[in-house]
C-alpha positions in Angstrom: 122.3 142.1 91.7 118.9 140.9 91.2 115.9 142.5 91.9 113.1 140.4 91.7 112.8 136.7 92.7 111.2 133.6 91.3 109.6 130.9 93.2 112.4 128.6 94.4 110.6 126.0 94.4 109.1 124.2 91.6 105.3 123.9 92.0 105.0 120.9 90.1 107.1 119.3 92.4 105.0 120.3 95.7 101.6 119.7 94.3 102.0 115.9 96.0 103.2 117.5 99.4 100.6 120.3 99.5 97.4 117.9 99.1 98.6 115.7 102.0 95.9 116.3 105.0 97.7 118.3 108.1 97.6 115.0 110.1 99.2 113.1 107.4 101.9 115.8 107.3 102.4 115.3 110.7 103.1 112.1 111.0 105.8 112.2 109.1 107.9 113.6 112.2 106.9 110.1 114.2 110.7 108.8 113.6 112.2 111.8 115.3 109.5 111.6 118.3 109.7 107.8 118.8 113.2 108.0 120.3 111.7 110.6 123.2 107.8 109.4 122.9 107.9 108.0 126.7 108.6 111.1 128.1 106.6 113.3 125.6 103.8 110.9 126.6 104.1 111.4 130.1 104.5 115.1 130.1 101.2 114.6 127.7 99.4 112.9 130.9 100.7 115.0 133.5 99.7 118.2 131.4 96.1 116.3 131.3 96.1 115.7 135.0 96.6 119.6 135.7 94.1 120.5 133.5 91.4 118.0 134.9 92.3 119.5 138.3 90.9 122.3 137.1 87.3 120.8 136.4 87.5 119.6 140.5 87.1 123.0 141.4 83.1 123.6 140.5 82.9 120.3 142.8 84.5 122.0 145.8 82.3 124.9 145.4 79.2 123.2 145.0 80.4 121.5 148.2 80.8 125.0 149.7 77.8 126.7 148.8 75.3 123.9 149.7 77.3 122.6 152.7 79.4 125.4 155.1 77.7 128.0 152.8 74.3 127.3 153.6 74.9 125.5 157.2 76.5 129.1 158.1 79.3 126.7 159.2 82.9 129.0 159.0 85.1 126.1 159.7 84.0 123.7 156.9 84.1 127.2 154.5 88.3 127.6 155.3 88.2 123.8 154.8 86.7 124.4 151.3 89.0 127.0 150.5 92.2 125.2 151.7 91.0 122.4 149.1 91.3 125.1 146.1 94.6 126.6 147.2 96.1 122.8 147.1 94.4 121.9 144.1 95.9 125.2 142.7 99.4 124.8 143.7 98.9 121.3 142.4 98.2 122.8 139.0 100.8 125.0 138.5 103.6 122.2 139.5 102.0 119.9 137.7 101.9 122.2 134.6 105.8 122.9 135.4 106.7 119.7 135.7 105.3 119.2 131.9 107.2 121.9 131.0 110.2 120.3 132.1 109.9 117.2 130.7 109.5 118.4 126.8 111.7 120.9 127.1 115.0 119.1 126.6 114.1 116.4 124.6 112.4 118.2 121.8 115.1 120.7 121.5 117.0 117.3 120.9 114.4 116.6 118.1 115.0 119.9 116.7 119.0 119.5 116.7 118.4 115.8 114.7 115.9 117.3 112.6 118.5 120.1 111.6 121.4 117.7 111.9 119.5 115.6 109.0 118.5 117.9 106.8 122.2 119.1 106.7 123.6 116.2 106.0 121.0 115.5 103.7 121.9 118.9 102.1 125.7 118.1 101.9 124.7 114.9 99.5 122.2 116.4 97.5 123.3 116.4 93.8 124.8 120.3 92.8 121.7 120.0 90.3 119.2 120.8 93.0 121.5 124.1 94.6 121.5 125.1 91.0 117.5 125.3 91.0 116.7 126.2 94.6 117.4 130.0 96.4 120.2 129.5 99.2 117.1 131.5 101.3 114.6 129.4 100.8 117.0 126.4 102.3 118.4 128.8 105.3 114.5 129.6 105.9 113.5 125.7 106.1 117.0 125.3 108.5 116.2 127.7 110.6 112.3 129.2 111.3 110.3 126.1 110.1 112.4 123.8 112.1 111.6 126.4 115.0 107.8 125.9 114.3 107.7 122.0 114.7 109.5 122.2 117.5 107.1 125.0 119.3 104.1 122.7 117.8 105.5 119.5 119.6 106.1 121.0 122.7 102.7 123.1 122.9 100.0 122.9 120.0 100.3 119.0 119.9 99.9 118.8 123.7 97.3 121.1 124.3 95.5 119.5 121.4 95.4 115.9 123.3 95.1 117.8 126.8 92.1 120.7 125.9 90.3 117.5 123.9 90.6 115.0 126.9 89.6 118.5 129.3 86.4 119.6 126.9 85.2 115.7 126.9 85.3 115.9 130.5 83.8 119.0 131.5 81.0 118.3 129.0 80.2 114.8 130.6 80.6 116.7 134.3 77.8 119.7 132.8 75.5 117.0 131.8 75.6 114.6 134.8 75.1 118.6 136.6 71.9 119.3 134.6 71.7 117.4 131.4 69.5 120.3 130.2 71.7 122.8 131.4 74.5 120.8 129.4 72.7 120.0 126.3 72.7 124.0 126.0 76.0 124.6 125.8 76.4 121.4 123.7 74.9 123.5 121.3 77.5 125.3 119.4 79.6 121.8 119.2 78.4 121.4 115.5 78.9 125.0 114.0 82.1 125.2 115.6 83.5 121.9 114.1 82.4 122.9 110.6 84.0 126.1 111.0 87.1 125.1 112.4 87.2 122.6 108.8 86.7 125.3 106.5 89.3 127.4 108.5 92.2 124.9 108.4 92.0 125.0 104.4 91.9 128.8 104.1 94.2 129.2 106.8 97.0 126.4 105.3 97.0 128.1 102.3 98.1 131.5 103.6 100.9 130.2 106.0 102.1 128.3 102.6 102.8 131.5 100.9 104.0 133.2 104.0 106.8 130.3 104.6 107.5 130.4 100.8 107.8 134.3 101.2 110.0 134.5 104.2 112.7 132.2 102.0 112.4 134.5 99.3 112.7 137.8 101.8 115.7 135.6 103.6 117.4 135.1 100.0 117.5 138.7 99.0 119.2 139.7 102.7 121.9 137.3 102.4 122.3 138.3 98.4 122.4 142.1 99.7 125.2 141.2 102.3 127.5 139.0 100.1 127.1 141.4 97.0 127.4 144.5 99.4 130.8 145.8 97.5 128.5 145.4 94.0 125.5 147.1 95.2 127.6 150.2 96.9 129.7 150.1 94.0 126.9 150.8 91.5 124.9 153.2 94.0 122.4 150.2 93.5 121.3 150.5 97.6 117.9 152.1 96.8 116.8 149.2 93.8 118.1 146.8 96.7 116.3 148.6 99.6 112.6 149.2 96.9 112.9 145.0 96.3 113.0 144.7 99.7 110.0 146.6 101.0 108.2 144.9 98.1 109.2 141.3 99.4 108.2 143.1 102.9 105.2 144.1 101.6 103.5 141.1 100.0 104.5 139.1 103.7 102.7 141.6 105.4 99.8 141.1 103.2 99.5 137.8 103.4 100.3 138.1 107.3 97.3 140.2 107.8 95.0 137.9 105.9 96.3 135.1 108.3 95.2 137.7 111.1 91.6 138.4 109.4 91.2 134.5 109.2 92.3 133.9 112.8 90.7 137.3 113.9 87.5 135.8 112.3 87.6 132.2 113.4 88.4 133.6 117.3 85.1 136.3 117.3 82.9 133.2 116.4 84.9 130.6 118.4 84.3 133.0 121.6 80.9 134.6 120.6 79.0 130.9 120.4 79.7 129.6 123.4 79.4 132.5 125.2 76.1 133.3 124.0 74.6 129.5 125.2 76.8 130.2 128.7 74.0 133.2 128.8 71.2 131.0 127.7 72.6 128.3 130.4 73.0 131.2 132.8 69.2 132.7 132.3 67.5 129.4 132.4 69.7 128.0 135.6 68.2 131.0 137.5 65.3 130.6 136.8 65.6 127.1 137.8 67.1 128.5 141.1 64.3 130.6 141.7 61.6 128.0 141.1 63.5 125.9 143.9 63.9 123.4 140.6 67.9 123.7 141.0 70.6 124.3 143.7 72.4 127.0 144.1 75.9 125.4 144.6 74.5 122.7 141.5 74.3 126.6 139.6 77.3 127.5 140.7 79.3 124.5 139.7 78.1 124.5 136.6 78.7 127.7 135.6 82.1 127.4 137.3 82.6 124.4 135.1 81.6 126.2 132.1 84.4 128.7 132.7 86.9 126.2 133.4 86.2 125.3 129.8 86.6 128.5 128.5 90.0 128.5 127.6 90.1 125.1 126.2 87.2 126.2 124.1 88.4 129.6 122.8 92.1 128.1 122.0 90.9 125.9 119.5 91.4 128.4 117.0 95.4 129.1 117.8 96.3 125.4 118.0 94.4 124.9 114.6 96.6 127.7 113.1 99.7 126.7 115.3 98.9 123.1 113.9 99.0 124.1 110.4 101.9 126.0 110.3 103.7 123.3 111.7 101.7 121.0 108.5 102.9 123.6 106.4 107.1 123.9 107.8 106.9 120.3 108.0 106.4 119.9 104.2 108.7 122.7 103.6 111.3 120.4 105.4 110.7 117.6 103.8 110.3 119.0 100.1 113.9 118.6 100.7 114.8 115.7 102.6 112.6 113.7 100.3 114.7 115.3 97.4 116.9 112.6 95.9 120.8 112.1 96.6 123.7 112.0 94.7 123.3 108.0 93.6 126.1 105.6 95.3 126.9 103.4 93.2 129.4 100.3 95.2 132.6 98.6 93.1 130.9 95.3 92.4 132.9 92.5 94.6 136.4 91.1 92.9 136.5 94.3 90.8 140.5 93.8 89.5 142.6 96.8 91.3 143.2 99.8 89.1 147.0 99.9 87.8 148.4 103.0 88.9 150.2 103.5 85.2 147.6 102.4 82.9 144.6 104.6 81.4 144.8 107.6 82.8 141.7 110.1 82.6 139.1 109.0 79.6 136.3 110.2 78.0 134.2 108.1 76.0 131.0 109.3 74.2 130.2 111.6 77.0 127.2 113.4 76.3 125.1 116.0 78.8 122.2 117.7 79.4 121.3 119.4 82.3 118.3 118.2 84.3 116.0 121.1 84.0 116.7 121.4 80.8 113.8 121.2 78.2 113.8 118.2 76.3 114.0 119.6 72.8 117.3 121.4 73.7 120.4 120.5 72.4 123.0 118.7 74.9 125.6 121.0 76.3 128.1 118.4 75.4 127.1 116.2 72.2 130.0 113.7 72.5 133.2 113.5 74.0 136.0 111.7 73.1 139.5 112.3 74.8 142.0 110.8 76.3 144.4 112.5 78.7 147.7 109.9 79.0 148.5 109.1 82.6 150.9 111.7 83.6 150.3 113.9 81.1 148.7 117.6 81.2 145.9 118.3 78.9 144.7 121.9 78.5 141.2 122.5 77.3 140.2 125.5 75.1 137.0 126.8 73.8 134.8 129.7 73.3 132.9 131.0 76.1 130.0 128.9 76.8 131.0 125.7 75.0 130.7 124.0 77.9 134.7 123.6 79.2 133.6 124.0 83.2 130.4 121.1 82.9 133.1 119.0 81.2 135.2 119.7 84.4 132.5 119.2 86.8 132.0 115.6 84.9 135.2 114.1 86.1 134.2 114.2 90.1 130.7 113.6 89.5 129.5 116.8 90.8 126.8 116.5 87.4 126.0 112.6 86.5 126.4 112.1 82.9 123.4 111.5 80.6 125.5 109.2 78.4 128.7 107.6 77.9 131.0 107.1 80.5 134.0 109.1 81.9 137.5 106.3 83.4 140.0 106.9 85.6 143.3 104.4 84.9 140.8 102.2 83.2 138.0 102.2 85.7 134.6 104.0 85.4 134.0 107.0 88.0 130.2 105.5 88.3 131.3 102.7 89.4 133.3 104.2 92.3 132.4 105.1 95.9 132.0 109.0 95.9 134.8 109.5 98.7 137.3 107.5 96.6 136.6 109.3 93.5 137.0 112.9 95.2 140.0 111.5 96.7 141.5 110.9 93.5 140.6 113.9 91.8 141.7 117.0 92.9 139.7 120.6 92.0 139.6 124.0 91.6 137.6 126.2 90.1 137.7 129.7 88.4 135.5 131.1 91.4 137.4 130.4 94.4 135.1 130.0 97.5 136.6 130.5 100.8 135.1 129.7 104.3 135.2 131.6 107.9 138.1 129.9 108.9 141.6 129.9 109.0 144.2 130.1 106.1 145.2 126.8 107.2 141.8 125.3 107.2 140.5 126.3 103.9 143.7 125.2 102.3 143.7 121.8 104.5 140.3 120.7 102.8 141.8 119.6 99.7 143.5 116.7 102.2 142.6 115.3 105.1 145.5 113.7 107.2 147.8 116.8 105.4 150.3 117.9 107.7 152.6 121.7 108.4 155.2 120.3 105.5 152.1 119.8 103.0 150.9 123.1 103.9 153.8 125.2 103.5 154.8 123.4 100.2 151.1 124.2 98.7 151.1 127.4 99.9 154.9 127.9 98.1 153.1 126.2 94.9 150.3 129.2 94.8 153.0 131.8 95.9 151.1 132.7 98.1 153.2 134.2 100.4 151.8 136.8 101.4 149.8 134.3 104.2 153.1 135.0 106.0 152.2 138.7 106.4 148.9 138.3 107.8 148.1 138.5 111.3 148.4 135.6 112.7 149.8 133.7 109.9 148.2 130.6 108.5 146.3 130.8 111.5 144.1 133.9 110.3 140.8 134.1 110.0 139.6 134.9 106.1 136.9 136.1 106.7 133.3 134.9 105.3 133.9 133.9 101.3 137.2 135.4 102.1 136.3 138.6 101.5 139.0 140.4 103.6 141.5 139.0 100.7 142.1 139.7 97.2 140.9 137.7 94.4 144.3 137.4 93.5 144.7 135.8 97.0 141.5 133.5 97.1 142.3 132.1 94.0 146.0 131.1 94.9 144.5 129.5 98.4 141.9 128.1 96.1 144.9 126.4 94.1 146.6 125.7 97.2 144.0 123.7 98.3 144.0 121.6 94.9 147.1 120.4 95.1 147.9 120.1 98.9 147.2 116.5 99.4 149.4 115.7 95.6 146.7 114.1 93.9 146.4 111.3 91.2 143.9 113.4 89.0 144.3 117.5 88.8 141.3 119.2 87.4 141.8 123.0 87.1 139.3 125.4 85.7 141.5 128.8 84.8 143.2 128.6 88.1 145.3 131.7 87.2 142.5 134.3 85.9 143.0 136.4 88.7 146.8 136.7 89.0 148.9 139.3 87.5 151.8 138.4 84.9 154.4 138.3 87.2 152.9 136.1 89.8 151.0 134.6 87.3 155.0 133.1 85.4 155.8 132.5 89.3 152.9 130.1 90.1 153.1 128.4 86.7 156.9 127.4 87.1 155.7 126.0 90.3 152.9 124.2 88.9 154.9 122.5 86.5 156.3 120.5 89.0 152.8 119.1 90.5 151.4 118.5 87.2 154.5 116.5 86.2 153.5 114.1 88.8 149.6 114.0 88.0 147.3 113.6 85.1 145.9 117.0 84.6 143.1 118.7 82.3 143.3 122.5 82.9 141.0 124.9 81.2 142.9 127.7 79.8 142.0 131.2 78.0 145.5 132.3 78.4 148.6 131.2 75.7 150.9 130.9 79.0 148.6 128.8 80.9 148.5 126.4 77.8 151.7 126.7 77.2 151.6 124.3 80.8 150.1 121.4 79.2 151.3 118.9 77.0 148.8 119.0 74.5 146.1 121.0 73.8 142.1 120.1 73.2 139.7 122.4 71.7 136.2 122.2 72.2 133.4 123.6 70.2 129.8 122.9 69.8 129.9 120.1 72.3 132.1 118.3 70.8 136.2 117.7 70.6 137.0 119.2 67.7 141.0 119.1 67.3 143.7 118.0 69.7 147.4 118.4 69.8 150.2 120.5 70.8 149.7 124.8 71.1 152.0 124.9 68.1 150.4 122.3 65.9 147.0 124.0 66.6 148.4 126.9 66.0 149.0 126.0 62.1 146.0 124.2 61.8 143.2 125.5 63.0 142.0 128.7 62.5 139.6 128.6 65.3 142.0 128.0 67.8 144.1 130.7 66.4 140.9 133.3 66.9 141.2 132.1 70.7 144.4 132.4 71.4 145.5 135.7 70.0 142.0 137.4 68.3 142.6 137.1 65.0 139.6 135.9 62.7 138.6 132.3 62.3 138.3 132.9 59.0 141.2 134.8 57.3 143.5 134.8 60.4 144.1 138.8 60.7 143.9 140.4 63.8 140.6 141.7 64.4 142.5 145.3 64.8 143.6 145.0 61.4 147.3 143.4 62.0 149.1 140.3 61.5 148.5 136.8 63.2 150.1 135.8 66.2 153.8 136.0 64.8 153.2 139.4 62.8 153.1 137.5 59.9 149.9 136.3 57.9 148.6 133.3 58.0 146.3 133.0 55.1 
């Protein structure tokens, strides 16, 4: 169980993302907004409306104070206060009703946003889940598709409204006293240069928080899935010491976003209020000199703190706006991540003949994509045919390559040269839903989902029906689904941990072969079992690879003892094929894998005989 974890993401890769401008970034959501813009927009205008309601007050009272106030008139005083209790209970339905507009149609952004990037997940090329942490993707799924949503519904609003709300007051302060106004115009400059030097700093730190919440999210779920390994190896307290130092570096960089926004507030607030005194002193004095009004005073100033808020928020919606800059690009570092290429039969393409070419390999070569150039291919280049109808096993040491080969045949890796043909017809020139309906798979790690028996097993066929079921199920032996529960109907379990291995790997069989496939492709299917069940399955198997053409990689003399022939890979290449007992004579290699013995003499490495207790030098 790890310890320690890497970026998951490829810097390289970002550096394009991460020097886009926040608004830039922001943009980018315009395709998911557009569909609900009309109501966005009008809860926009009706968010503005309250908040210019809120500048009519200062008018009211200056109406008050230098009309009923001064006239000693009571009557036009409850007048002037019935006025500010509508305008108020304007307000506040006003500001409801905004809230009701956005609310359901950007948590219908969010659910296409996430709805997207799943799908968009589901076609990326097993290449890119290779390189990237399952927490950084659960991370971008879940909390940064949390923050857009809480930006569109509050920072991005309150950005248009506080804007069109500042513009206003400040023209309503000048046309007051343009003195008085030009006053607290004042800090306008300082404040924009500070905000631009804050968004930079402050981007920067919600990057590396993001990034470090995937990496804190990918060592929870690792602890959870490899809970049996880390209990089992009294590893809890290496586990629990990684954590707190994941923990620890967040909380870090959390505080330093607090120092920056702690910083930006004090001056944000400080500024203003310090020319509201100024403004303050001098109106007084004004007042005193008979220069100025008192109800002109008092509407200004009661303008000054209706802008208040609008003012000192700047500095939250400037964070809140950049670290929904920042989740955005998280997001779309991976919906702008390439798909599995689909490649369409050209039109006329002849129909495949069921009987004819069976599974081909022709000068296949491959490296993988993050592999340094200089490196050697995993596979140099393949040549092999398997006969249609026929069961190949594949043998080689461990690490030769035998599961890329596998993963070749359905395209889960593209090649990087040669070409792979099924009955005579090349797999890139085949839709990916037809090719994976052709070929069949399972691998030496069987994964299981929550779900039922029945379900698991049912994803190697759609349209498979009870009769299919029950005859895969009876090809695994795997019988002992009858004992569970509720049957086929029980629940596994998440990667079917409530089961044996034993058991996962015969459902993971039984899922192979449930919908009788054209192409078989089996990687060890039968590591798991024990020699009695492991005879049992194989005399069932028999029968299902009579009707396909099968390449099985085997480690075990009875599971090659399935196939027809036999081919032996070894430094990338094909390096013998033929039958087990032709191999057996010939090569000394295949010998050493089969039954120990060395490559070179053919004694047992314990000092016996070959593999009939005789020698074979």
């Amino acid at each position: 169980m790890p310890t320690t974890h890497a970026p998951a993401t490829d810097p390289d890769q970002l550096a394009p993302a991460a020097e886009q401008s926040a608004v830039r970034t922001l943009l980018r959501l315009w395709p998911y907004v557009r569909p609900v813009r009309a109501r966005w927009a009008g809860a926009a205008a009706v968010a503005v409306v309250a908040s210019c309601l809120s500048l009519v007050f200062p008018v009211v009272l200056k109406w008050i104070v230098d009309g009923p106030v001064t006239d000693h008139d009571p009557g036009g005083v409850w007048l002037g206060a019935g006025v500010l209790l509508a305008l108020g209970v304007a307000e506040a339905l006003l500001f409801g009703l905004r809230r009701w507009l956005v609310a359901r149609p950007l948590a219908g952004v969010e659910a296409a946003m996430r709805a997207d990037l799943y799908r968009h997940l589901q076609r990326l090329p097993v290449a890119f889940h290779d390189r990237w942490a399952s927490g950084q993707l659960l991370s971008r799924g879940t909390t940064d598709l949390m923050v857009v949503r809480m930006f569109l519904a509050f920072p991005l609003t309150f950005l248009i409204v506080n804007g069109v709300t500042i513009v206003a007051g400040f023209v309503l302060l000048v046309a007051q006293d343009w003195g008085l106004g030009l006053i607290l115009l004042a800090p306008a400059l300082p404040l924009m240069v500070l905000c631009y030097r804050f968004e930079s700093t402050y981007a920067s730190a919600s990057r590396r928080a993001q990034d470090q919440v995937g990496d804190l999210t990918t060592v929870v779920e690792e602890s959870v899935l490899g809970i049996r390994i880390i209990k089992g190896f009294g590893r809890h307290r290496s586990q629990a010491r990684a954590f707190r130092e994941l923990s620890r570096t967040l909380r870090g960089i959390e505080l330093t976003k607090a120092r920056l926004l702690a910083g930006v507030l004090s001056v944000i607030t400080l500024l203003p209020e310090l020319a509201l005194g100024a403004a303050l002193v001098l109106g007084s004095v004004q007042v005193a000199d008979g220069k100025l009004s008192a109800g002109t005073l008092v509407a200004f100033l009661s303008t000054a703190l209706a802008l208040r808020w609008p003012i000192d928020s700047i500095g939250f919606l400037v964070a809140m706006s950049q670290e929904a800059a920042t989740a955005t690009r998280r997001i779309f570092e991976v919906l702008d991540a390439p798909q599995e290429s689909e490649e369409v039969p050209a039109a006329g393409a002849p129909a495949p003949q069921d009987t004819a070419g069976g599974l081909r390999f022709e000068g296949v070569r491959f490296r993988y994509p993050d592999a340094p150039d200089a490196s050697e291919p995993v596979l140099v280049s393949i040549d092999l045919e398997v006969r249609s109808g026929e069961t190949m096993a594949l043998v080689g040491a461990t690490g030769s390559g035998k599961t890329t080969l596998t993963a070749l045949v359905p395209r889960l890796h593209e090649l990087t040269g040669g070409r792979i043909t099924l009955d005579g017809r090349d797999i890139v020139s085949m839709e990916r839903e037809e090719l994976r309906t052709l070929v069949s798979v399972a691998f030496e790690e069987p994964t299981l989902f929550s779900a039922s028996v029945a379900e698991n097993v049912l994803m190697g066929a759609a349209g498979a029906d009870a009769a299919q079921l029950d005859r895969a199920l009876g090809v695994a032996q795997a019988g002992f689904v009858q004992a569970l529960p509720e049957g086929a109907d029980t629940q596994v379990g998440e990667q079917g941990l409530s089961l044996s291995g034993g058991q996962r790997q015969r459902l993971a069989l039984a899922r192979a072969v449930v919908g009788s496939p054209r192409f078989l492709v089996l990687d060890d299917p039968l590591s798991a079992l024990d020699v009695h069940t492991e005879a049992l399955v194989e005399a069932a198997l028999r029968e299902v690879l009579a009707a396909s053409t099968a390449l099985v990689v085997a480690h075990r003399p009875s599971t090659v003892l399935l196939a027809d022939r036999v081919a032996l890979l070894s430094g990338g290449r094909i390096t013998a094929v033929g039958t087990h007992q032709e191999l057996l004579r010939a090569n000394a290699e295949y010998r050493h894998l089969m039954s120990g013995t060395d490559p070179e003499t053919g004694i047992e490495e314990d000092g016996q005989d070959g593999p009939e207790g005789k020698g074979t030098r």
